[in-house]
DSSP file (Angstrom, degrees, kcal/mol; ACC not computed):
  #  RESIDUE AA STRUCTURE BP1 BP2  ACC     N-H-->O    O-->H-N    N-H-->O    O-->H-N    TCO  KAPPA ALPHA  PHI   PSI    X-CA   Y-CA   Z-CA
    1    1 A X     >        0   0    0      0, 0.0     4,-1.0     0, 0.0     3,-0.3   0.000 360.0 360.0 360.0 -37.8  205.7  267.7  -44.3
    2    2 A X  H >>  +     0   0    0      1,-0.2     3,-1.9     2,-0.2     4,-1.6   0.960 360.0  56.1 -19.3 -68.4  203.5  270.9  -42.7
    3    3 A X  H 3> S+     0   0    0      1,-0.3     4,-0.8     2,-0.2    -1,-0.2   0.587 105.3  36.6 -62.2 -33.7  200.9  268.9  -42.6
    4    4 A X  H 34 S+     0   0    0     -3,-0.3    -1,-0.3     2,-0.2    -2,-0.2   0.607 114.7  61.4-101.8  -9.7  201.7  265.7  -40.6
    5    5 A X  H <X S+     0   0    0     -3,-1.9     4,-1.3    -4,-1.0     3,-0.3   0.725 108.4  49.2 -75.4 -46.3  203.9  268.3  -38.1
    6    6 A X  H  X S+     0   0    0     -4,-1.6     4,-0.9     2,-0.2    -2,-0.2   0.790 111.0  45.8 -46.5 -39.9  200.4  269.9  -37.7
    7    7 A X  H  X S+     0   0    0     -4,-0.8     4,-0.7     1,-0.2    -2,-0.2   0.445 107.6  51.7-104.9   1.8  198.8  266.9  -37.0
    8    8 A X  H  > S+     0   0    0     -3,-0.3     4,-1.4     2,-0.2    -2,-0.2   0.487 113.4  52.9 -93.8 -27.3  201.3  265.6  -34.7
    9    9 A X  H  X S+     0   0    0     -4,-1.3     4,-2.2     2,-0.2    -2,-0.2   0.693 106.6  52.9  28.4 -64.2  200.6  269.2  -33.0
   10   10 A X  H >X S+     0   0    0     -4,-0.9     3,-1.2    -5,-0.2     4,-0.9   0.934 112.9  41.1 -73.1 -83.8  197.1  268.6  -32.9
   11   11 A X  H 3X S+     0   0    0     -4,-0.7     4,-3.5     1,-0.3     5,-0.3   0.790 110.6  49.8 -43.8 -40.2  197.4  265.4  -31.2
   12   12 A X  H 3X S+     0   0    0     -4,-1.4     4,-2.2     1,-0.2    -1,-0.3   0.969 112.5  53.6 -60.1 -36.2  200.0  265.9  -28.6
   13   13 A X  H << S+     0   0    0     -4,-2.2     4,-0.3    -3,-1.2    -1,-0.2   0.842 118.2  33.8 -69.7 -25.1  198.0  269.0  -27.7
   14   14 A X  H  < S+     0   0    0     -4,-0.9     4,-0.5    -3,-0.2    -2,-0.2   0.616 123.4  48.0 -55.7 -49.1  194.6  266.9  -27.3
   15   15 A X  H  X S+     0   0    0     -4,-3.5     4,-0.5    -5,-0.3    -2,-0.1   0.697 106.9  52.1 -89.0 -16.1  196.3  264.0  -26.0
   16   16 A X  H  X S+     0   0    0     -4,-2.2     4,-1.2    -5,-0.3    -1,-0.2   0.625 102.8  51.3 -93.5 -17.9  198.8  265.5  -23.2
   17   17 A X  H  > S+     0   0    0     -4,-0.3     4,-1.1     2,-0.2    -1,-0.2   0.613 107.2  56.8 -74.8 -35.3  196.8  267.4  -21.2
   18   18 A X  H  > S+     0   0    0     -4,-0.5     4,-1.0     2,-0.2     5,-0.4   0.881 114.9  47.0 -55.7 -50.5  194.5  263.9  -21.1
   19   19 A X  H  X S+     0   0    0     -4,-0.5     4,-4.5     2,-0.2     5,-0.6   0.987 109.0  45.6 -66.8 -58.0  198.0  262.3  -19.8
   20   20 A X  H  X>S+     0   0    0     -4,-1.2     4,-2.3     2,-0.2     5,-0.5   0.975 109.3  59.5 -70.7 -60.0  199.1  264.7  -17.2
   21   21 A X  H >X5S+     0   0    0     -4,-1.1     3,-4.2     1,-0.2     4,-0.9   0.526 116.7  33.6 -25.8-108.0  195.3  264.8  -15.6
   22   22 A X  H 3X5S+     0   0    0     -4,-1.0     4,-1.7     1,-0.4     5,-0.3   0.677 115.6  51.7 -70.8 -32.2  195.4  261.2  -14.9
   23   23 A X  H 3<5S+     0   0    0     -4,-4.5    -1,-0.4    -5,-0.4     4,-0.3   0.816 115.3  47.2 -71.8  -1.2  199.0  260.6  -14.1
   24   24 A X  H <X5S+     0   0    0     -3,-4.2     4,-1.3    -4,-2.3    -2,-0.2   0.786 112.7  50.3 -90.4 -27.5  198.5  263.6  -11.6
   25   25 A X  H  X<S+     0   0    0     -4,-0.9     4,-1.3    -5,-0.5     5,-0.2   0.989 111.8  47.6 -84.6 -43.2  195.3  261.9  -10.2
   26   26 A X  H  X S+     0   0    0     -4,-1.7     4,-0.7     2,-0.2    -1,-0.2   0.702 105.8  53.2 -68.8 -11.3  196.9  258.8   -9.8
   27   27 A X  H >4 S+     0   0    0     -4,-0.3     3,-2.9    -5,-0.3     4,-0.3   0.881 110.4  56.1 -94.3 -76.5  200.0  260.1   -8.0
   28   28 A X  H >< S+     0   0    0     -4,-1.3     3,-5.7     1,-0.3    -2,-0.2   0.467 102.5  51.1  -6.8 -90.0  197.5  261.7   -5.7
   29   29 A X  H 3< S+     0   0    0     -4,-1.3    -1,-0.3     1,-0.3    -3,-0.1   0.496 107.6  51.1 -32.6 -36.2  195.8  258.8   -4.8
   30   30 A X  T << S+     0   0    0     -3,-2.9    -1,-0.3    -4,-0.7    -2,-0.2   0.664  80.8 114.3 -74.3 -12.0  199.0  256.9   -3.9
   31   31 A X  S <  S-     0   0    0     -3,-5.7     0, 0.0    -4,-0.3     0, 0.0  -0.026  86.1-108.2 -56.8-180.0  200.2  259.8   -1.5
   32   32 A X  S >  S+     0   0    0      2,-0.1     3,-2.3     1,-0.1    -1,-0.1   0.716 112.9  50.1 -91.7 -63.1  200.2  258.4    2.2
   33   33 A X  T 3  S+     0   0    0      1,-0.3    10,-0.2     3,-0.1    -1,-0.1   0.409  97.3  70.2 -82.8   6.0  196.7  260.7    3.5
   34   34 A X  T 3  S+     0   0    0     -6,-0.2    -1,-0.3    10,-0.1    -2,-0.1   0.329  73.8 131.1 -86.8   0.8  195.0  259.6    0.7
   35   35 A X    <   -     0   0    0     -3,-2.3    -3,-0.1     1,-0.1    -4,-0.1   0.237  66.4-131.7 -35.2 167.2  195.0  256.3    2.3
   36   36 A X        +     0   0    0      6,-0.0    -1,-0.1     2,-0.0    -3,-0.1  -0.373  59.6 159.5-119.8  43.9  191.4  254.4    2.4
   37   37 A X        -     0   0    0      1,-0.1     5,-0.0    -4,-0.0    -4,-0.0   0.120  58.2-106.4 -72.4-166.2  192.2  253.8    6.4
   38   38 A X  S    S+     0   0    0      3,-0.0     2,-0.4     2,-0.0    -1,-0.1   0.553  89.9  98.5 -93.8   4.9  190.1  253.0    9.3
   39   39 A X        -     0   0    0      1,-0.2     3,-0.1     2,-0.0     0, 0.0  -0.739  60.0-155.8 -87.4 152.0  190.4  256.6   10.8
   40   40 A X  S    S+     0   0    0     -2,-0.4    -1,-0.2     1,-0.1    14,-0.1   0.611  87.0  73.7 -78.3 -29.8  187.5  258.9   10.1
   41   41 A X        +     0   0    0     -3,-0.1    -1,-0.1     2,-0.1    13,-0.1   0.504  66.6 101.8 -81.6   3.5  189.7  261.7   10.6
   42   42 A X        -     0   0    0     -3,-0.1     2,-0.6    -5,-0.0    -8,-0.1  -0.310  60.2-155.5 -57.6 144.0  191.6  261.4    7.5
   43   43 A X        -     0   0    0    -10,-0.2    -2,-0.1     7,-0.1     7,-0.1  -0.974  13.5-113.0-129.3 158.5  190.4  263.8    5.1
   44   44 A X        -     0   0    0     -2,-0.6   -10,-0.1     1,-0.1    -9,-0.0  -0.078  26.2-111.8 -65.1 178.1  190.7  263.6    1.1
   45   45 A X  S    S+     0   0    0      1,-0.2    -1,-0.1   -11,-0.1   -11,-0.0   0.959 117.9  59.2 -83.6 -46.9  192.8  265.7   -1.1
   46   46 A X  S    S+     0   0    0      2,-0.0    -1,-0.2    -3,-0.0     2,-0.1   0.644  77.6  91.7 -14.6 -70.2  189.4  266.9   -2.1
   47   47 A X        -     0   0    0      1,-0.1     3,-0.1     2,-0.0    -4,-0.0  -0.272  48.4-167.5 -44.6 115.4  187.8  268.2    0.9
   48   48 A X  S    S+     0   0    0      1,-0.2     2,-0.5    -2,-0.1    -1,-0.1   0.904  81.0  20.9 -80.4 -30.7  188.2  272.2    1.6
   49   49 A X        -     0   0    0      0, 0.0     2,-0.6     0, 0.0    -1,-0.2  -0.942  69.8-132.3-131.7 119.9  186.7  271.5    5.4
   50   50 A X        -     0   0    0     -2,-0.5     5,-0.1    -3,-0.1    -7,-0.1  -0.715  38.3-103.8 -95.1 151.0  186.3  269.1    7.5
   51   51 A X    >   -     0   0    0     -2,-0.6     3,-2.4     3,-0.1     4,-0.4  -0.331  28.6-105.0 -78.0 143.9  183.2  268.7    9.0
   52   52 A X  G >  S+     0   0    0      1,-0.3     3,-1.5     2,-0.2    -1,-0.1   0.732 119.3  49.8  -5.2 -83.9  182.3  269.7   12.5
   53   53 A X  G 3  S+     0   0    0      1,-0.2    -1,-0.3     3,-0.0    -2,-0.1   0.365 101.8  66.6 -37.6 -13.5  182.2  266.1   13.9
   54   54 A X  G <  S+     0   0    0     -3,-2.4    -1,-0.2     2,-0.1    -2,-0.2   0.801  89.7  72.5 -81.7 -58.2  185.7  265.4   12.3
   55   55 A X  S <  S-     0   0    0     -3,-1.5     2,-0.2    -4,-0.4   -14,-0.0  -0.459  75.5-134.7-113.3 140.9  187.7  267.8   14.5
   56   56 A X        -     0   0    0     -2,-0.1     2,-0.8     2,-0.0    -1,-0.1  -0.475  23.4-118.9 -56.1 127.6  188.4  267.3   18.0
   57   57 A X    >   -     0   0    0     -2,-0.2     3,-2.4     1,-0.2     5,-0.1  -0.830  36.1-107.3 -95.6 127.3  187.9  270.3   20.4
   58   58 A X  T 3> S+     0   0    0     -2,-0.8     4,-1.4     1,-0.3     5,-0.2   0.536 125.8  46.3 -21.0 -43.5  191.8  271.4   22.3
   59   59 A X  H 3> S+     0   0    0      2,-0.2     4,-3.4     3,-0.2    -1,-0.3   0.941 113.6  43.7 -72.2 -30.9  190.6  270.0   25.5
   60   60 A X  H X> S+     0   0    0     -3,-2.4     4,-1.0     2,-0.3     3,-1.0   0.968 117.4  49.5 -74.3 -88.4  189.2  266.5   23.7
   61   61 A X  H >> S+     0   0    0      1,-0.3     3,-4.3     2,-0.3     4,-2.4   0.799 118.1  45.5 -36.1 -82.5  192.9  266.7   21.5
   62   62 A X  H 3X S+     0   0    0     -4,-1.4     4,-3.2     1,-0.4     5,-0.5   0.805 109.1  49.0 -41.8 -64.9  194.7  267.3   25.5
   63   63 A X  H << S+     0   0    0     -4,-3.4    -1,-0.4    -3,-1.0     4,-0.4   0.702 115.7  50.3 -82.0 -22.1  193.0  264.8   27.2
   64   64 A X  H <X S+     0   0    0     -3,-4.3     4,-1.7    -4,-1.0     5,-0.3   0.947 107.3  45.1 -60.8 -63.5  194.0  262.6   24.3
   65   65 A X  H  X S+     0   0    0     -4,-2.4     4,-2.2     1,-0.3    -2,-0.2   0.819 113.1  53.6 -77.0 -29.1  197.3  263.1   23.9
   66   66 A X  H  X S+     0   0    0     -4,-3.2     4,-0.7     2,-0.2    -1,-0.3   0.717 106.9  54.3 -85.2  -8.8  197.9  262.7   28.3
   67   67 A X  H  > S+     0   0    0     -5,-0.5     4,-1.1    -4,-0.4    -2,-0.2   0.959 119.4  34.2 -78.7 -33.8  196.0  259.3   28.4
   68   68 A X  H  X S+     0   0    0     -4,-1.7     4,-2.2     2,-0.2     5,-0.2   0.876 115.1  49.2 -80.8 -48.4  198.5  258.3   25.7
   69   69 A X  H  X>S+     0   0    0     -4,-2.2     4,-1.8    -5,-0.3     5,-0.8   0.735 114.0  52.7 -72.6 -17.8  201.2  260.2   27.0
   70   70 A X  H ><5S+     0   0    0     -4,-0.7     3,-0.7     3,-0.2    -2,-0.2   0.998 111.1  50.7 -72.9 -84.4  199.9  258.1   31.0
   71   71 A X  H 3<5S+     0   0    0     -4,-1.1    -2,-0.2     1,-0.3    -3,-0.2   0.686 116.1  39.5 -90.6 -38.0  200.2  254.8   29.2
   72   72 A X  H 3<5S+     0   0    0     -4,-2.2    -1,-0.3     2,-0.1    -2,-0.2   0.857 134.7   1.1 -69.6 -43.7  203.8  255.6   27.9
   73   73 A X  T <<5S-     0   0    0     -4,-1.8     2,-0.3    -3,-0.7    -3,-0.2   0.573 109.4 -59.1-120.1 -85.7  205.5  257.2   30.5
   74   74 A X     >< -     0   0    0     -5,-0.8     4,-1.1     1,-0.1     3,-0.4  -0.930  37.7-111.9-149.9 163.1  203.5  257.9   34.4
   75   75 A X  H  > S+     0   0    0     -2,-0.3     4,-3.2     1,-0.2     5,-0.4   0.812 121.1  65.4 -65.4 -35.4  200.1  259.9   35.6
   76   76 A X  H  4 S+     0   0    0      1,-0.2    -1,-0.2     2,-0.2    -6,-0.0   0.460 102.0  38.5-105.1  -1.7  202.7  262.1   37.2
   77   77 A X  H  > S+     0   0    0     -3,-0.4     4,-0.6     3,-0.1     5,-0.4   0.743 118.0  53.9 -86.0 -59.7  204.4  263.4   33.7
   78   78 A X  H  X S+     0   0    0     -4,-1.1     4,-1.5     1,-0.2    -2,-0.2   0.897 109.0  46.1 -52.3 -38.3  200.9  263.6   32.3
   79   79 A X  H  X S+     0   0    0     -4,-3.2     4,-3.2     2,-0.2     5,-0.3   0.872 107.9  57.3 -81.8 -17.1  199.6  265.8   35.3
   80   80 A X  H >4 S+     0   0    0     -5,-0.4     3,-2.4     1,-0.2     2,-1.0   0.587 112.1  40.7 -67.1-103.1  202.7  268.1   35.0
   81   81 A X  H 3X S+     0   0    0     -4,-0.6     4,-1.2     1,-0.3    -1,-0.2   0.590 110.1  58.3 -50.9   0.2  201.9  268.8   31.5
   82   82 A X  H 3< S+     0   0    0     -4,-1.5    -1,-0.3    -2,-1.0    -2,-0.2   0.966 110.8  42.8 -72.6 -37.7  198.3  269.1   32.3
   83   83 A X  T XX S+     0   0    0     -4,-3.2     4,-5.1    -3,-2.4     3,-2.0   0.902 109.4  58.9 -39.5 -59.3  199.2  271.9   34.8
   84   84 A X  T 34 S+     0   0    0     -4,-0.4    -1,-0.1     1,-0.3     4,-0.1   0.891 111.1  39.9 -42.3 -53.4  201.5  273.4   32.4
   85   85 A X  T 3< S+     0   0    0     -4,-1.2    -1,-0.3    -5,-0.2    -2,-0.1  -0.263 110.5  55.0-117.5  62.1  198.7  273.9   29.8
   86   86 A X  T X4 S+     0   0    0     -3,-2.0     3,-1.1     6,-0.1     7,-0.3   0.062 109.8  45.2-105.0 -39.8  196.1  274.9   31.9
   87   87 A X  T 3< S+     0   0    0     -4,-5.1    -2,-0.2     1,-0.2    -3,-0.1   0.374 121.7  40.4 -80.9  25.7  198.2  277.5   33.2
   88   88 A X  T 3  S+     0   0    0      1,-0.2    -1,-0.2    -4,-0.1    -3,-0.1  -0.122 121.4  51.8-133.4   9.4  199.4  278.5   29.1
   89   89 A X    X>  -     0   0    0     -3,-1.1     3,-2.8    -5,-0.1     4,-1.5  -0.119  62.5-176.6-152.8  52.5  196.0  277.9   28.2
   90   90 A X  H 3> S+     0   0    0      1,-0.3     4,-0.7     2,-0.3    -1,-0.1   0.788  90.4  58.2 -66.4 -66.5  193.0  279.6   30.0
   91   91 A X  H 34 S+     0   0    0      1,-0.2    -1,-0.3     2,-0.1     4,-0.2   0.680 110.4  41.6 -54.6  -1.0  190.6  277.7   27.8
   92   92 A X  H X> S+     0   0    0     -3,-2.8     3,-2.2    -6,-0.3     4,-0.7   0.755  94.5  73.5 -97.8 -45.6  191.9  274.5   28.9
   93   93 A X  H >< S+     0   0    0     -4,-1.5     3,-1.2    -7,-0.3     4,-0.5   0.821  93.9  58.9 -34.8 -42.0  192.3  275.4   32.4
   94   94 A X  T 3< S+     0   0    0     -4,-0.7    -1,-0.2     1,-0.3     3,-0.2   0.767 113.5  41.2 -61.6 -21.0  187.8  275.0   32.6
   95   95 A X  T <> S+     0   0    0     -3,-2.2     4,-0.7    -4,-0.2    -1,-0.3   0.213  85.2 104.9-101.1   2.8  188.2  271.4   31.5
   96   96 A X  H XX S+     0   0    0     -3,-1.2     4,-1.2    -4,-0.7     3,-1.1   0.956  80.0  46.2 -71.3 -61.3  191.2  270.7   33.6
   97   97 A X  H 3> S+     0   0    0     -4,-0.5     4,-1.3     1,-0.2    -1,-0.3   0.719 112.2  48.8 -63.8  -8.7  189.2  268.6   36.3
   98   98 A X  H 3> S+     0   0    0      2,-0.1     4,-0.6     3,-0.1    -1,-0.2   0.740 110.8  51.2 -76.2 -21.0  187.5  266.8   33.9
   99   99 A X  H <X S+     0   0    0     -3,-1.1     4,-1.3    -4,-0.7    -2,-0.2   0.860 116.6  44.7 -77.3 -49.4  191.3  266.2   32.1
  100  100 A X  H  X S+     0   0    0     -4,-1.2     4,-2.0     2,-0.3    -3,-0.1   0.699 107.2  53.1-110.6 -49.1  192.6  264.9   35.6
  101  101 A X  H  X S+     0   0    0     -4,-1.3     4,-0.8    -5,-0.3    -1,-0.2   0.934 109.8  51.3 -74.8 -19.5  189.6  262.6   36.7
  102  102 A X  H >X S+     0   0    0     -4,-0.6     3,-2.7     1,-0.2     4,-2.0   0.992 113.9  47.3 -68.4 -57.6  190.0  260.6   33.1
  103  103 A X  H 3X S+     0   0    0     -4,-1.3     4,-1.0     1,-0.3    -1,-0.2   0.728 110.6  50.8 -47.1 -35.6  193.8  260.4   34.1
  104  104 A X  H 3X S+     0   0    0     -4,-2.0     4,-1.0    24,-0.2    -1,-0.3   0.631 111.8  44.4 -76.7 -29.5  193.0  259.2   37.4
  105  105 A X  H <X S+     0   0    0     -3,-2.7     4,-0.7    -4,-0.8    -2,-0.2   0.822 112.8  48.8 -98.6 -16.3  190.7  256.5   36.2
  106  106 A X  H >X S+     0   0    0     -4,-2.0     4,-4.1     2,-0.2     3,-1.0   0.902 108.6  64.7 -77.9 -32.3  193.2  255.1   33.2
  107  107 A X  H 3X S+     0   0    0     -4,-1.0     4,-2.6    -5,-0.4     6,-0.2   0.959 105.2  39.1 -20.7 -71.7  195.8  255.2   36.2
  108  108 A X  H 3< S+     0   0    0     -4,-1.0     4,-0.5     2,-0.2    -1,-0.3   0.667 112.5  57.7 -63.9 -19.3  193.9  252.7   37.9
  109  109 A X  H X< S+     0   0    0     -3,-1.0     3,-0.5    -4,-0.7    -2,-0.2   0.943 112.9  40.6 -86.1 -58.9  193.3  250.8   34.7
  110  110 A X  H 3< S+     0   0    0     -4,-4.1    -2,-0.2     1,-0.3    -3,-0.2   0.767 121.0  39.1 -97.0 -12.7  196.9  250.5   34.0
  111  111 A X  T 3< S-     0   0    0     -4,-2.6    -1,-0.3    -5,-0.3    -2,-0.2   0.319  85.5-143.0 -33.4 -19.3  198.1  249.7   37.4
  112  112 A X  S <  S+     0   0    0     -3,-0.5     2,-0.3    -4,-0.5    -3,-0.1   0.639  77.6  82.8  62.2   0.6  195.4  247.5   38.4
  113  113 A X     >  -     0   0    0     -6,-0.2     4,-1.1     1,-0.1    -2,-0.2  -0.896  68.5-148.9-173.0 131.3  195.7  249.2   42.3
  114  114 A X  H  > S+     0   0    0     -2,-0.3     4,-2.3     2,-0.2     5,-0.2   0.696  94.7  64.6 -93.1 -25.8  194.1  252.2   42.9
  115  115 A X  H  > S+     0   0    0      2,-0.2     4,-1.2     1,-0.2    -1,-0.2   0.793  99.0  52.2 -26.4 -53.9  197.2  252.7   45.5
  116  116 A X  H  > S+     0   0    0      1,-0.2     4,-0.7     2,-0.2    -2,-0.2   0.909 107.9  48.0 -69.5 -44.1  199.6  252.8   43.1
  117  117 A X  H  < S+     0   0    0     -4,-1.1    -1,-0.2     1,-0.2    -2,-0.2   0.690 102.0  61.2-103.1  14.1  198.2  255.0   41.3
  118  118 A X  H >< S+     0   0    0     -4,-2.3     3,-1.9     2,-0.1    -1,-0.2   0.783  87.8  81.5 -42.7 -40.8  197.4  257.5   44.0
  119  119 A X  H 3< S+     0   0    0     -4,-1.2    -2,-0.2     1,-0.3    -1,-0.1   0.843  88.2  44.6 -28.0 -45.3  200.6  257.5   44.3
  120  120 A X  T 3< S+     0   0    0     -4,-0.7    -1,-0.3    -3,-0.0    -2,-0.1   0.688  77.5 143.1 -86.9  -8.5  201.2  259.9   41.4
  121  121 A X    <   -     0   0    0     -3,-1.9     2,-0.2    -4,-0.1    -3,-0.1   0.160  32.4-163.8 -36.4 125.2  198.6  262.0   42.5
  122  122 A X        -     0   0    0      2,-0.1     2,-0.3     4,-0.1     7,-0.2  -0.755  41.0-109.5 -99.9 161.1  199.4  266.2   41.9
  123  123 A X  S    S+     0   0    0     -2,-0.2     3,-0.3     4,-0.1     2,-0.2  -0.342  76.3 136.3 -67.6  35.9  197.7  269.1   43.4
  124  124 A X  S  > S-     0   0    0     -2,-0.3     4,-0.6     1,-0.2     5,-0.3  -0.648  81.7  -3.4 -78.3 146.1  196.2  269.7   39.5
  125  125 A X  T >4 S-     0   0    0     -2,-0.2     3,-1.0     2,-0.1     4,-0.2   0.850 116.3 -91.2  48.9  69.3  192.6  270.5   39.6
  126  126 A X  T 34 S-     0   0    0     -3,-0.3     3,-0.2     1,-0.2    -2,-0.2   0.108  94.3 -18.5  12.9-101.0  192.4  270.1   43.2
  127  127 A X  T 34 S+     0   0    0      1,-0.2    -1,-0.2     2,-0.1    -2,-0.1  -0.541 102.0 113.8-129.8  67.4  191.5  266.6   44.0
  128  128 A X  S <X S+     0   0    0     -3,-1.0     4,-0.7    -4,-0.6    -1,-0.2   0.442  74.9  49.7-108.4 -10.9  190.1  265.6   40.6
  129  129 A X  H  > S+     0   0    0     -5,-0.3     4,-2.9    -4,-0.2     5,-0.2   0.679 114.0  44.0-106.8 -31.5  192.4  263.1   39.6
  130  130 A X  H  > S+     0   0    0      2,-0.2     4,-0.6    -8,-0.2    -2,-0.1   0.665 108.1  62.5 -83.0   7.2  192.2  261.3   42.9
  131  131 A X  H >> S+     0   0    0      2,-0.1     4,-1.7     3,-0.1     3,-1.4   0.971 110.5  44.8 -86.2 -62.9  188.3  261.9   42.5
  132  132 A X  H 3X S+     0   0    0     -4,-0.7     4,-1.9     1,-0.3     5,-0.4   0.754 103.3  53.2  30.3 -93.9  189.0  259.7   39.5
  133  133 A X  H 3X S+     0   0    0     -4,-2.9     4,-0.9     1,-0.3    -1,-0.3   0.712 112.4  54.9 -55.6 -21.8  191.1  257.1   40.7
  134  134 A X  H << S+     0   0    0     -3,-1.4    -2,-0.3    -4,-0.6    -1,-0.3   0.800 103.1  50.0 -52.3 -58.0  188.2  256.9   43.2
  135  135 A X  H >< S+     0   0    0     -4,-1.7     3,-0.5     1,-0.2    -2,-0.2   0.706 113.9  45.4 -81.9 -16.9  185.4  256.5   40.8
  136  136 A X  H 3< S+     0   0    0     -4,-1.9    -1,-0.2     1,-0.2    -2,-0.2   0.741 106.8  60.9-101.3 -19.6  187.4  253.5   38.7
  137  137 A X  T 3<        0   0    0     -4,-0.9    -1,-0.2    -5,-0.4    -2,-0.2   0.680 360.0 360.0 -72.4  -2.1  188.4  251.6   42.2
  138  138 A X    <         0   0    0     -3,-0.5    -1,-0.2    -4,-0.2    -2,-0.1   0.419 360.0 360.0-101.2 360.0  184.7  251.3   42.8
């Protein structure tokens, strides 16, 4: 009776560690960011870093998130918080007309009339978002 208590021993201890590795890799796999999607910016469970090219720089991430934020609500929300975090942000602030003329031309994009979306026009960046709306009316 030792014996075969030993040798049921022996196997679960050989054979369970075998189990919990692959049921652990396969609940990984299933998780939600382990997805196989069409963003690049997904990273594996794997990865310790994502590579340069992966990552967005805070102004690139800002300018993102007010073109979306343009298309959802007005240019005239989007240039308030552009103001907001250029003045809460010093590094943003150098990229701010550049932030302003992209808003200015998706403005026009989604209005069709470069009027209308003068309209929303702020004193942000000086006159960079109606430099903008300028360059997409053309």
């Amino acid at each position: 009776m030792n014996t075969a208590a030993r040798r049921i021993g022996r196997t679960l201890a050989l054979v369970l560690p075998v189990v919990l590795v692959l049921s652990g890799t396969l609940a990984v796999t299933r998780v939600p960011w382990a997805s196989h999607g069409t963003d690049s910016r997904v990273l594996a469970a794997s990865s310790d870093k994502a590579s340069p090219q992966d990552r967005l720089a805070p102004h690139e991430e800002l300018r993102d998130r007010l073109l979306a934020e343009l298309q959802e609500t007005d240019p005239g929300t989007a240039l308030t918080h552009l103001q907001a975090e250029s003045e809460r942000r010093p590094s943003i602030a150098e990229h701010c007309a550049s932030i302003a003329r992209a808003l200015g031309r998706a403005a026009v994009e989604k209005y069709r009339s470069a009027s209308r979306a003068q309209s929303y026009a702020r004193p942000v960046c000086d006159v960079s978002f109606a430099s903008g709306v300028a360059q997409a009316d053309r």
